[in-house]
DSSP file (Angstrom, degrees, kcal/mol; ACC not computed):
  #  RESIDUE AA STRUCTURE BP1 BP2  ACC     N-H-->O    O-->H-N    N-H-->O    O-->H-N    TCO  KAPPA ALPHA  PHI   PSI    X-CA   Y-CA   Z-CA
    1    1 A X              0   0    0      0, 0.0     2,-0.7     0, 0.0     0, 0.0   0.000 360.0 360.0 360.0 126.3    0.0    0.0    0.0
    2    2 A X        -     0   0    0      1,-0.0     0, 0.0     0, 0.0     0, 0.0  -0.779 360.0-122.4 -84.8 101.9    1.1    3.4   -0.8
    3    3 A X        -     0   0    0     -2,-0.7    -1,-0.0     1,-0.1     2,-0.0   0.093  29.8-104.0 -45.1 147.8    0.8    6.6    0.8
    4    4 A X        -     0   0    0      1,-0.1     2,-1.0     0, 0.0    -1,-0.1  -0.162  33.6-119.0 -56.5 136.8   -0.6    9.5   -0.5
    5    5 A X        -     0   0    0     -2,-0.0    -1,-0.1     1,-0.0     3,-0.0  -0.885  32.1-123.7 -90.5 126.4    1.9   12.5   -1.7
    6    6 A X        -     0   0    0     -2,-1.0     2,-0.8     1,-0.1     3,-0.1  -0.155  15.7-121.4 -44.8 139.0    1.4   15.7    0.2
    7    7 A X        -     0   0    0      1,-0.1    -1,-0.1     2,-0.0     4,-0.1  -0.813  19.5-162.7-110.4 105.6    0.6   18.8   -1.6
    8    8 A X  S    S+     0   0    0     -2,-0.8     2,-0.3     2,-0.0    -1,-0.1   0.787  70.3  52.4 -74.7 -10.1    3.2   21.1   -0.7
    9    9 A X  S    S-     0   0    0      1,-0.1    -2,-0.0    -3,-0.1    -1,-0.0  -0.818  98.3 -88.7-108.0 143.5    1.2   24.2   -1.9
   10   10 A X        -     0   0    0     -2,-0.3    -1,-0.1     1,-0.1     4,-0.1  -0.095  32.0-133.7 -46.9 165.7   -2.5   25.5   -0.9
   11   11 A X  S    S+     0   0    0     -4,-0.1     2,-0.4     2,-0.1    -1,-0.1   0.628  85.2  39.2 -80.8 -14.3   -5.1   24.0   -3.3
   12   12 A X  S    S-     0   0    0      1,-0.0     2,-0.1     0, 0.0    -1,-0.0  -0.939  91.0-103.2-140.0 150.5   -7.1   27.5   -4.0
   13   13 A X        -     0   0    0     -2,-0.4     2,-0.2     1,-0.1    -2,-0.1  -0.213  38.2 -88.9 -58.7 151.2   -5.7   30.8   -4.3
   14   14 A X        -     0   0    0      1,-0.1     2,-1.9    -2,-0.1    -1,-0.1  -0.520  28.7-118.4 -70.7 151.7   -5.5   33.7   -1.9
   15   15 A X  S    S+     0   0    0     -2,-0.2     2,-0.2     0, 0.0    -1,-0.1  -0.464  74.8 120.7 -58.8  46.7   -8.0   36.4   -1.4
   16   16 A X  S    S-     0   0    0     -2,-1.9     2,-0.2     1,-0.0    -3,-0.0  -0.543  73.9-102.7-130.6 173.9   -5.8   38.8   -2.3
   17   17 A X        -     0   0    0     -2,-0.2     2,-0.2     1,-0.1    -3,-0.0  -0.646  42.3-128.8 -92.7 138.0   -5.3   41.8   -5.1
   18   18 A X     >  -     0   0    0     -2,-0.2     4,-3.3     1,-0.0     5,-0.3  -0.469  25.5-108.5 -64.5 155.4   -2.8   40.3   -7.7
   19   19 A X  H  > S+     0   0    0     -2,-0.2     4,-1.5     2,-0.2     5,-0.1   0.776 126.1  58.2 -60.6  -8.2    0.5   43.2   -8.3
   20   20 A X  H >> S+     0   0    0      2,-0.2     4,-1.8     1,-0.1     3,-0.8   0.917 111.5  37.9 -91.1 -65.6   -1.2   43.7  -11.7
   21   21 A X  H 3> S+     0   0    0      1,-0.2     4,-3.0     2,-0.2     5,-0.2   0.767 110.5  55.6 -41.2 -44.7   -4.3   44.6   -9.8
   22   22 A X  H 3X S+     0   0    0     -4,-3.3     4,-1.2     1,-0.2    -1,-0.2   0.922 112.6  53.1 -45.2 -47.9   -2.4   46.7   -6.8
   23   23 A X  H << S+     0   0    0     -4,-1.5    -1,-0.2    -3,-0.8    -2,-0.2   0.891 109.1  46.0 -48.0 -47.1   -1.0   48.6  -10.0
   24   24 A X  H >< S+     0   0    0     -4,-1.8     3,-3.2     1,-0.2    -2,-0.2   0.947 109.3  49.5 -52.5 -74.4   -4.2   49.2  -11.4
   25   25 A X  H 3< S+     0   0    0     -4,-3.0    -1,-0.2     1,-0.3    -2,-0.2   0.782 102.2  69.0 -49.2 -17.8   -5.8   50.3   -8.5
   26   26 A X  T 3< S+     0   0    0     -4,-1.2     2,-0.5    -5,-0.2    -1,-0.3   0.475  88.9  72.9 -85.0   9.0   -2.9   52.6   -7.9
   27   27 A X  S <  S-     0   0    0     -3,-3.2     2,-0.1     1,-0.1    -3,-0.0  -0.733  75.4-112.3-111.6 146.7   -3.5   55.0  -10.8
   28   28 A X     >  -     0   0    0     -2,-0.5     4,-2.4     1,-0.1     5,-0.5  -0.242  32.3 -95.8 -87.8-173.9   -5.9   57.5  -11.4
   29   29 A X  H  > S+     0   0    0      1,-0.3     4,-2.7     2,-0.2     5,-0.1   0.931 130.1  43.0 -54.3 -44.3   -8.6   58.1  -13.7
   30   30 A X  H  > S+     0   0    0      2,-0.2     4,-3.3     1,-0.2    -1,-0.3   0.932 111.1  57.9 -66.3 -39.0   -6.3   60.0  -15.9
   31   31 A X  H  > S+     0   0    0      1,-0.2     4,-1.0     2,-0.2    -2,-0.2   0.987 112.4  42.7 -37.9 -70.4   -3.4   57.3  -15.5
   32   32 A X  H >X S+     0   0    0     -4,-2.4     4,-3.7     2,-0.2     3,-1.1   0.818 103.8  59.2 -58.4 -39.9   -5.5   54.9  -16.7
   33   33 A X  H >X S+     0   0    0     -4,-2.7     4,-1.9    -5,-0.5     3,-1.1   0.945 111.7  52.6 -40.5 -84.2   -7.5   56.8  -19.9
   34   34 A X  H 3< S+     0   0    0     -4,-3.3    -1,-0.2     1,-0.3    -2,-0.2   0.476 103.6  49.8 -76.6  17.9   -4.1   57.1  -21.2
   35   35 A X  H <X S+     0   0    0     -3,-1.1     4,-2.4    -4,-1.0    -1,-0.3   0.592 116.5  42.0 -93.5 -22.4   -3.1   53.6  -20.9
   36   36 A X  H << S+     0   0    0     -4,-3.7     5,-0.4    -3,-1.1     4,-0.2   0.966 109.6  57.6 -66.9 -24.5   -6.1   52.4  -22.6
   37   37 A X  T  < S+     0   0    0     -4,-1.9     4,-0.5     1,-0.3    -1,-0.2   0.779 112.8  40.8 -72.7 -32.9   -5.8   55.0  -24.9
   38   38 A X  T  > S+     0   0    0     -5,-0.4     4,-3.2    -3,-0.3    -1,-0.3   0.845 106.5  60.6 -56.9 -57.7   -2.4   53.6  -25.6
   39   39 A X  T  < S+     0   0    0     -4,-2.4     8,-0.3     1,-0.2    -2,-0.2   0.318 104.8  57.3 -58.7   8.5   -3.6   50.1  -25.4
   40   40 A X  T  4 S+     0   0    0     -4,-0.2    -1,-0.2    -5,-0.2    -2,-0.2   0.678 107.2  43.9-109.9 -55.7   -5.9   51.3  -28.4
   41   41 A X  T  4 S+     0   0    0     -4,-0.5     3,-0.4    -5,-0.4    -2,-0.2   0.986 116.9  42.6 -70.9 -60.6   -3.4   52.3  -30.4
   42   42 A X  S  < S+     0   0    0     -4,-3.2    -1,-0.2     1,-0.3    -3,-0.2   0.409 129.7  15.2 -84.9   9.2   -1.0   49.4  -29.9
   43   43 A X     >  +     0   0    0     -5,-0.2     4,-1.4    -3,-0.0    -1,-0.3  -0.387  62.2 175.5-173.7  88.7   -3.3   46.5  -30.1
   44   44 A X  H  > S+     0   0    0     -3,-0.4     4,-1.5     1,-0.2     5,-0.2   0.952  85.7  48.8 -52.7 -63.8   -6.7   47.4  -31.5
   45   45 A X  H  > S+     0   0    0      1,-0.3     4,-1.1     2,-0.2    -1,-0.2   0.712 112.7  44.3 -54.0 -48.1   -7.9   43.9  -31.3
   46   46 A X  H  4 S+     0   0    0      2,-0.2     4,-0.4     1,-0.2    -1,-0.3   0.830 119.5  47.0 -90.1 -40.9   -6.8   43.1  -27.5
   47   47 A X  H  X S+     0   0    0     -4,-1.4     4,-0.9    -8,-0.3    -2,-0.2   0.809 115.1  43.8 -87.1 -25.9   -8.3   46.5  -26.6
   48   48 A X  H  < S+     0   0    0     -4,-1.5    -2,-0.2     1,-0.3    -1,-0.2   0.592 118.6  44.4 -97.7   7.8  -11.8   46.0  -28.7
   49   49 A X  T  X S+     0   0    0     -4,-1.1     4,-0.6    -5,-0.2    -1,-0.3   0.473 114.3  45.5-102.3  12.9  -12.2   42.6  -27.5
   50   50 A X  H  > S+     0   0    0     -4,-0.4     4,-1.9    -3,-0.2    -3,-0.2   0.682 116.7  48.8-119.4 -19.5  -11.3   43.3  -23.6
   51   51 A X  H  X S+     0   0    0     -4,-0.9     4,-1.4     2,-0.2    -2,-0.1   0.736 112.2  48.7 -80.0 -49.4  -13.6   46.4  -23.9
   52   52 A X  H >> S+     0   0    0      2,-0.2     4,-1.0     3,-0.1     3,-0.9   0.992 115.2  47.3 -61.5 -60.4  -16.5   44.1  -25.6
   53   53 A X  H >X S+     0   0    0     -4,-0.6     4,-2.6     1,-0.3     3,-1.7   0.932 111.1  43.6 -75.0 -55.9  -16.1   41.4  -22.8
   54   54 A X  H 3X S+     0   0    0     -4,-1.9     4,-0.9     1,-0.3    -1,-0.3   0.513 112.4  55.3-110.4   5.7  -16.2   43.4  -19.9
   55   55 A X  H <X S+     0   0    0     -4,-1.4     4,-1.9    -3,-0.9    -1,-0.3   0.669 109.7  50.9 -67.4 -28.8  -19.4   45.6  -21.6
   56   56 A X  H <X S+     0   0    0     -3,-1.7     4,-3.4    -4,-1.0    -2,-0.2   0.810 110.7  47.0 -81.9 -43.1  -21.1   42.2  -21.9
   57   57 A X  H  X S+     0   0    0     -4,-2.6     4,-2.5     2,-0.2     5,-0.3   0.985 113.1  51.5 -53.6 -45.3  -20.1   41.5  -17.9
   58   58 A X  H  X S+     0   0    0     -4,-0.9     4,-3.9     2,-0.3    -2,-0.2   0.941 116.3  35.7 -58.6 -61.1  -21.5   44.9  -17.2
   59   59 A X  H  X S+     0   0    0     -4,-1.9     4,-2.0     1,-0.3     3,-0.4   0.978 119.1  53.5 -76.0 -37.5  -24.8   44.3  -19.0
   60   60 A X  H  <>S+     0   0    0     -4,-3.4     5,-0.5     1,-0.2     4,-0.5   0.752 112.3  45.7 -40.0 -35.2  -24.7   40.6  -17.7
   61   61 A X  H ><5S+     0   0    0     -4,-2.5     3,-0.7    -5,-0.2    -1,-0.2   0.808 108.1  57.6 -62.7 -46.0  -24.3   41.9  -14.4
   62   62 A X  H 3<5S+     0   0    0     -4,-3.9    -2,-0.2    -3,-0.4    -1,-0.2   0.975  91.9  64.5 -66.0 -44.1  -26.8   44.2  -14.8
   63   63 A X  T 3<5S-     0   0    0     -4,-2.0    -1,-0.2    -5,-0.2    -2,-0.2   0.551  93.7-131.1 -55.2 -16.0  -29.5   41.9  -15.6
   64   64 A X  T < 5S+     0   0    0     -3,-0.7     2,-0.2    -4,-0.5    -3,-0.1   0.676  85.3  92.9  93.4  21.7  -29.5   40.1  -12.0
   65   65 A X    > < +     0   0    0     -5,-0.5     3,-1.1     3,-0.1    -2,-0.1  -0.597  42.9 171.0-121.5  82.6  -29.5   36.3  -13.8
   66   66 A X  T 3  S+     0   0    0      1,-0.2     2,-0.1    -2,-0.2    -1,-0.1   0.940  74.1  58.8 -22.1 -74.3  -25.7   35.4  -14.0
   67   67 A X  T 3  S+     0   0    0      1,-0.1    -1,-0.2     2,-0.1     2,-0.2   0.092 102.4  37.0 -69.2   9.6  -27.0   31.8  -15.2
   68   68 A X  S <  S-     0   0    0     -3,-1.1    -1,-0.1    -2,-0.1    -3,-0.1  -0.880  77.5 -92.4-164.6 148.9  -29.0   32.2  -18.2
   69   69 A X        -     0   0    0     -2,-0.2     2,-1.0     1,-0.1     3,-0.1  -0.159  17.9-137.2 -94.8 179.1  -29.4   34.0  -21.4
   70   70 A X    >   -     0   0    0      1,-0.2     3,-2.2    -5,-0.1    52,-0.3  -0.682  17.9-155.9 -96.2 105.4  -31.3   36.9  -22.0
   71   71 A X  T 3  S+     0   0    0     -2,-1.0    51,-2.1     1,-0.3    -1,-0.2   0.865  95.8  59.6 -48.9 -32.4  -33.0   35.7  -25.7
   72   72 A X  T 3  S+     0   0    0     49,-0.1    -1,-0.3    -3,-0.1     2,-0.2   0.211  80.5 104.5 -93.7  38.4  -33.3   39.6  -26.4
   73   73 A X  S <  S-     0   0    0     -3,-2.2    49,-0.9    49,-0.4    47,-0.0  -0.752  82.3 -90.6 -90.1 144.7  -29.4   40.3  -26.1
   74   74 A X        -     0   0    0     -2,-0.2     2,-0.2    47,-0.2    47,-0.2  -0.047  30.0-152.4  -3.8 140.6  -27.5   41.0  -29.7
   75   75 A X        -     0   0    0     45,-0.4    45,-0.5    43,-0.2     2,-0.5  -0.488  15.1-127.8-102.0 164.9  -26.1   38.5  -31.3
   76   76 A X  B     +A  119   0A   0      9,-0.3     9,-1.1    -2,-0.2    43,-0.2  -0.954  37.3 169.4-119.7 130.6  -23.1   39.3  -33.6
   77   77 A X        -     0   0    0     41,-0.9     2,-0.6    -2,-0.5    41,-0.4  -0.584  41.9-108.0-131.6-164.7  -23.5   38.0  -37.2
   78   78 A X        -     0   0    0     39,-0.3     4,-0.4    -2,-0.2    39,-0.2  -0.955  23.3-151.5-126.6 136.2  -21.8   38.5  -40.5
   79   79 A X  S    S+     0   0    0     37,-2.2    64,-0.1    -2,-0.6    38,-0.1   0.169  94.2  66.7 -48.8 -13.9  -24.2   40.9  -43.2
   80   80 A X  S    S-     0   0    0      3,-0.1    63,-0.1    36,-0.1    35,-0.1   0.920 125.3  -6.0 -94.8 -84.6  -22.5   39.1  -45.8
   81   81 A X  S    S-     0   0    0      2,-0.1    -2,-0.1    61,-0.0     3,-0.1   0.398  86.7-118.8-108.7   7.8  -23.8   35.6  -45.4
   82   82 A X        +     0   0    0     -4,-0.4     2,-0.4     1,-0.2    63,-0.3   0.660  63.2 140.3  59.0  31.7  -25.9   35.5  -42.2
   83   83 A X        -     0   0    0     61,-0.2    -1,-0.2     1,-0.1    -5,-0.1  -0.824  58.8 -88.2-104.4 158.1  -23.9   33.2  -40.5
   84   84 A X        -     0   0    0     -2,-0.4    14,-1.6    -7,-0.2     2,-0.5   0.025  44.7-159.3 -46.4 130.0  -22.9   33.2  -36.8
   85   85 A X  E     +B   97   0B   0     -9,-1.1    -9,-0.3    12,-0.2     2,-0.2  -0.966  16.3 159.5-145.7 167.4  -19.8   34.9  -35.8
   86   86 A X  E     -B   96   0B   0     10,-2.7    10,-0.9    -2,-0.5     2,-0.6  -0.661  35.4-126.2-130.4 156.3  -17.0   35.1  -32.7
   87   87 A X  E     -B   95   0B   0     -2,-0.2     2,-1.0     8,-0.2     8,-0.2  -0.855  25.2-171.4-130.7 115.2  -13.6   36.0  -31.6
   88   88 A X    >>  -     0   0    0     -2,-0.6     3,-3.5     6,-0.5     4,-0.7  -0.724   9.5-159.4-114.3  84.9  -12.1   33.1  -30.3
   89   89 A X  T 34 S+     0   0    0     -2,-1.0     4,-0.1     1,-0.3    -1,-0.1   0.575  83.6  73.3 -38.7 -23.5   -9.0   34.3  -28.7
   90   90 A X  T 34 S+     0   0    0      1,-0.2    -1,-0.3     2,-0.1     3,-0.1   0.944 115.4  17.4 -59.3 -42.4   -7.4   30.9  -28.8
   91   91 A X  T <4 S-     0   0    0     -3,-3.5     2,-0.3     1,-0.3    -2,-0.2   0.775 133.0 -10.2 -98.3 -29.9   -6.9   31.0  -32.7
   92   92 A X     <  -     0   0    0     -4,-0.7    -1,-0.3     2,-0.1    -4,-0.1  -0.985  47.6-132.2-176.0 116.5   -7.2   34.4  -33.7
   93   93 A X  S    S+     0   0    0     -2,-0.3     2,-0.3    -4,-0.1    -4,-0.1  -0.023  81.3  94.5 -80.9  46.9   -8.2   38.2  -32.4
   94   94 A X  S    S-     0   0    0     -6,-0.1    -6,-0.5     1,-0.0    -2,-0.1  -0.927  92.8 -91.1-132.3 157.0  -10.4   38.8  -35.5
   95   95 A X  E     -B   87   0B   0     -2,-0.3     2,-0.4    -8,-0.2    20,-0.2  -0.109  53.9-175.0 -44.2 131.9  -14.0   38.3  -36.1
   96   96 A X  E     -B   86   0B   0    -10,-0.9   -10,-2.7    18,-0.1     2,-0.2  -0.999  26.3-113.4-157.6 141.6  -14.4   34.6  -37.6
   97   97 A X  E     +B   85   0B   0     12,-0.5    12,-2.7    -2,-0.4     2,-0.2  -0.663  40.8 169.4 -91.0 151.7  -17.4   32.6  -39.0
   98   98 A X  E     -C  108   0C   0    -14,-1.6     2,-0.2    10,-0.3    10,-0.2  -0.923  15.6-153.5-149.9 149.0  -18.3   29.8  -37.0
   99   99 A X  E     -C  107   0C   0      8,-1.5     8,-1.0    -2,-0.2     2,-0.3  -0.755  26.3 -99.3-107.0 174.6  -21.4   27.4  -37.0
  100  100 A X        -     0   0    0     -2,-0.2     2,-0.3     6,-0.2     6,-0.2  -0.813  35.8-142.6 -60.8 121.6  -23.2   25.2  -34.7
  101  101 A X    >>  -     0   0    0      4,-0.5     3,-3.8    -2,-0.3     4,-0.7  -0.781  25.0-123.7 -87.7 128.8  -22.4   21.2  -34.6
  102  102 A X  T 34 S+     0   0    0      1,-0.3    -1,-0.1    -2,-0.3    -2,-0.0   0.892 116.3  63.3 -36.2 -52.1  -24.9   18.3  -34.1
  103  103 A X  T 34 S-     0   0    0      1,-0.2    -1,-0.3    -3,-0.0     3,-0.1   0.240 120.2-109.9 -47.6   7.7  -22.3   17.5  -31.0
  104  104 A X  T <4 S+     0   0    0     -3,-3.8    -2,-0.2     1,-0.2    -1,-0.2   0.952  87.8 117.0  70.3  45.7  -23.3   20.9  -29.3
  105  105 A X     <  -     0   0    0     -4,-0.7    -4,-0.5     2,-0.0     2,-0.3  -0.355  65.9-108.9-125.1-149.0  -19.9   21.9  -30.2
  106  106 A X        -     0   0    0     -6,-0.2     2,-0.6    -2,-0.1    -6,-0.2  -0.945  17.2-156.5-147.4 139.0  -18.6   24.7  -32.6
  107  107 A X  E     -C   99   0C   0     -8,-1.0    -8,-1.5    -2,-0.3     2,-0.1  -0.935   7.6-146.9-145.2 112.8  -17.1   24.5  -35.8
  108  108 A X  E     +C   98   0C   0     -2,-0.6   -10,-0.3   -10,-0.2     2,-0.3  -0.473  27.2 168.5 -63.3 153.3  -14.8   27.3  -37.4
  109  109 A X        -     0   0    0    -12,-2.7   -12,-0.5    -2,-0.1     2,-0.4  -0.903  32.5-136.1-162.5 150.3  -15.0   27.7  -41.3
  110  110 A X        -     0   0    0     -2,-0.3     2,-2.7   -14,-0.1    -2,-0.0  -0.592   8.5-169.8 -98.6  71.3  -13.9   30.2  -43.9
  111  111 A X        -     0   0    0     -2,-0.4    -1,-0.1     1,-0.2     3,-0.1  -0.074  59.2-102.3 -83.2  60.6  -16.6   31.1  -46.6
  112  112 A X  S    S+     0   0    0     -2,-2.7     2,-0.2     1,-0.1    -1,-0.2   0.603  94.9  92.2  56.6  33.2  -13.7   32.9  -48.5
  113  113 A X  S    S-     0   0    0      0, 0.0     2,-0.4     0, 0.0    -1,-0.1  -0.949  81.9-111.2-145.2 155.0  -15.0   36.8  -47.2
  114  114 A X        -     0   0    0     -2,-0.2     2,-0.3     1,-0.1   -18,-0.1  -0.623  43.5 -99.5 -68.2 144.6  -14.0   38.6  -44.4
  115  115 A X        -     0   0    0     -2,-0.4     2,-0.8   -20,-0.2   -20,-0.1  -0.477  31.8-161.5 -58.0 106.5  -17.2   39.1  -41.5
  116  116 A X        -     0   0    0     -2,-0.3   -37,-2.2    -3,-0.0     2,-0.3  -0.816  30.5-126.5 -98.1 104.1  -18.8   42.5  -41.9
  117  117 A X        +     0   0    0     -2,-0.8   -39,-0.3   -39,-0.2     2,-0.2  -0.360  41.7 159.4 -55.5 113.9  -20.2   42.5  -38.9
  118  118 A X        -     0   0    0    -41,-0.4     2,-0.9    -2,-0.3   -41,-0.9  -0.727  30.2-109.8-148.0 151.1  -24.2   43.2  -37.9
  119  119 A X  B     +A   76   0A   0     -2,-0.2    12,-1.2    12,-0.2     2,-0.4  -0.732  30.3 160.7 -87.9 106.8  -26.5   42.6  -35.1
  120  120 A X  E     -D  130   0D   0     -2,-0.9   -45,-0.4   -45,-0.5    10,-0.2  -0.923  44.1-107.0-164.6 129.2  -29.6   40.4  -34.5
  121  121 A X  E     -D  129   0D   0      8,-1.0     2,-0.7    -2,-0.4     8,-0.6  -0.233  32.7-137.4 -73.2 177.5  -31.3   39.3  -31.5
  122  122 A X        +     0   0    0    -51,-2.1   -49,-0.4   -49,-0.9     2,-0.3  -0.967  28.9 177.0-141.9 124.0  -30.5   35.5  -30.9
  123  123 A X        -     0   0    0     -2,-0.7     3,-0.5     3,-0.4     2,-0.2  -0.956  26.1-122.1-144.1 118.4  -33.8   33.8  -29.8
  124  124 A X  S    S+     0   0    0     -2,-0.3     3,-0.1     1,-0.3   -53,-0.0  -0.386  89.6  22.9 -78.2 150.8  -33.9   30.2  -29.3
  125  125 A X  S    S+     0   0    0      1,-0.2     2,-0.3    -2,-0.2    -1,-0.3  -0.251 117.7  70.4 110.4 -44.6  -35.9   27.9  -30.9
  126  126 A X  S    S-     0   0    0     -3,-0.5    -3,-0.4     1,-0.1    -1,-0.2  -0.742  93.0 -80.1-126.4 158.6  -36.3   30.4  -33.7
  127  127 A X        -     0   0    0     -2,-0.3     2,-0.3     1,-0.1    -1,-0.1   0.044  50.7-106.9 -50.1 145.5  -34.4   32.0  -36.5
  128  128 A X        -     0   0    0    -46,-0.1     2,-0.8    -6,-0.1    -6,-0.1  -0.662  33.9-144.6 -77.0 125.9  -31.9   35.2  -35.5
  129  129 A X  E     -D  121   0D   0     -8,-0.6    -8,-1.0    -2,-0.3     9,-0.1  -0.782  15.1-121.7 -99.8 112.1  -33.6   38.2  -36.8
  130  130 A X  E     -D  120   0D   0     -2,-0.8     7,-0.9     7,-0.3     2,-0.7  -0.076  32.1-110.8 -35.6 116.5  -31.2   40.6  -38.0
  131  131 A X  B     -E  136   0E   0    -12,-1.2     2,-0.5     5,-0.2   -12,-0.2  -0.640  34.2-177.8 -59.5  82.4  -31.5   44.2  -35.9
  132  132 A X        -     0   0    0      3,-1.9     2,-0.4    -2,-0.7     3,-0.2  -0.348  51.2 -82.5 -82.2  15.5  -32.9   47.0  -38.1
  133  133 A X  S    S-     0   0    0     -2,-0.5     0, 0.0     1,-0.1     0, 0.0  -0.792 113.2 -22.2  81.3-137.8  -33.1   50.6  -36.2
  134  134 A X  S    S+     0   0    0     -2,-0.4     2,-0.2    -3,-0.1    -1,-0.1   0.098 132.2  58.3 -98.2  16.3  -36.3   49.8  -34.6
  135  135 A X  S    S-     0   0    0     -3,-0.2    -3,-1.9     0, 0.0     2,-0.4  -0.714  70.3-116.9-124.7-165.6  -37.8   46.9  -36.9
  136  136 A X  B     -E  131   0E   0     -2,-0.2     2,-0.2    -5,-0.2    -5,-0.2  -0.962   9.6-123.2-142.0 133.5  -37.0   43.7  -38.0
  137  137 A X        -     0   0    0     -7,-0.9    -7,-0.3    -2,-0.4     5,-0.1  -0.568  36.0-108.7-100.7 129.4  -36.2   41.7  -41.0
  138  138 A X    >>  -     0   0    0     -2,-0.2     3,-1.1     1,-0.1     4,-0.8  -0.002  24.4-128.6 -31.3 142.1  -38.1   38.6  -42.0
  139  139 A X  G >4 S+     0   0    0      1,-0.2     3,-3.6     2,-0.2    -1,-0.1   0.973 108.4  73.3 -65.1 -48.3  -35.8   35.7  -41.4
  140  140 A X  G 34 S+     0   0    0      1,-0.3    -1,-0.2     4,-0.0    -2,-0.1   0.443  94.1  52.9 -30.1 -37.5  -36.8   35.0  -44.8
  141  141 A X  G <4 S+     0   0    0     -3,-1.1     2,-0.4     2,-0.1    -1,-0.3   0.606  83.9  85.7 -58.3 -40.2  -34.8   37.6  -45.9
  142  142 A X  S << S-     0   0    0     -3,-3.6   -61,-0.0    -4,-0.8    -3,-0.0  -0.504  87.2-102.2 -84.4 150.2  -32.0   37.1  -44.8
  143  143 A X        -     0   0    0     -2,-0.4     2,-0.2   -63,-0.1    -2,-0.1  -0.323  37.1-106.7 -77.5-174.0  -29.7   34.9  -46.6
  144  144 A X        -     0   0    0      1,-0.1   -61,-0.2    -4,-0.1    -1,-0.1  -0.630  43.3-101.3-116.2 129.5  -29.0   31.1  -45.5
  145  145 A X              0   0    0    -63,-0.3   -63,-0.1    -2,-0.2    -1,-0.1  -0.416 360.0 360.0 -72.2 156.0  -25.5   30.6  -43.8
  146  146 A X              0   0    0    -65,-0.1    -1,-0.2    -3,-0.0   -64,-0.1   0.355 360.0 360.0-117.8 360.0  -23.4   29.0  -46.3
């Protein structure tokens, strides 16, 4: 019989401010404008996707349900072919078509244009209707993701 190996470190982190936070938290309003403002400049992409995510916590936060989604939130689509699109930091900080997989999974694909990007509430069960000022376009209309 063997004994167990001891875990020479805690299992969970501390309750503590990381130094990148303590840094943060040590600057002022202005400090900080002009490192995003920087951060804008030198990485558009890192600066409109951390600016995207943490507007989507904000309204997720706001909405008081953490645990499910709001069917009348935007969706981001491509205008070009209707199909679903992401930034999926793992491959790529750019805009990318993606579909849905029978396996509940996701599936990347390139239908040989760049994503011009558009908006459309994402209601399950039923077709994404594309966001229009203040109406909405027949699904019927829109074209069929390729």
């Amino acid at each position: 019989m063997h004994s167990s190996v001891p875990q020479p470190r805690p299992l969970t982190h501390e309750f503590s401010d990381s130094q990148a936070e303590e840094r943060l938290r040590g600057l002022t309003r202005q400090q900080l404008a002009d490192r995003l403002t920087w951060l804008s400049w030198w990485a558009p992409g890192t600066f409109n996707v951390v600016l995207d995510y943490m507007e989507f916590t904000d309204n997720l936060a706001a909405d008081g349900e953490l645990d499910r989604d709001d069917a009348d939130d935007p969706a981001p689509y491509c205008t070009v072919c209707g199909s679903e699109v992401g930034i999926f930091i793992r491959y790529s900080m750019d805009w990318t078509h993606y579909r849905t997989t029978s396996q509940a999974g996701i599936e990347l694909f390139d239908p040989g244009h760049a994503p011009q990007i558009g908006w459309r509430t994402a209601h399950p069960r039923r077709p994404n209707l594309p966001i229009t000022g203040d109406q909405h376009v027949r699904s019927s209309q829109c074209p069929a993701p390729r």
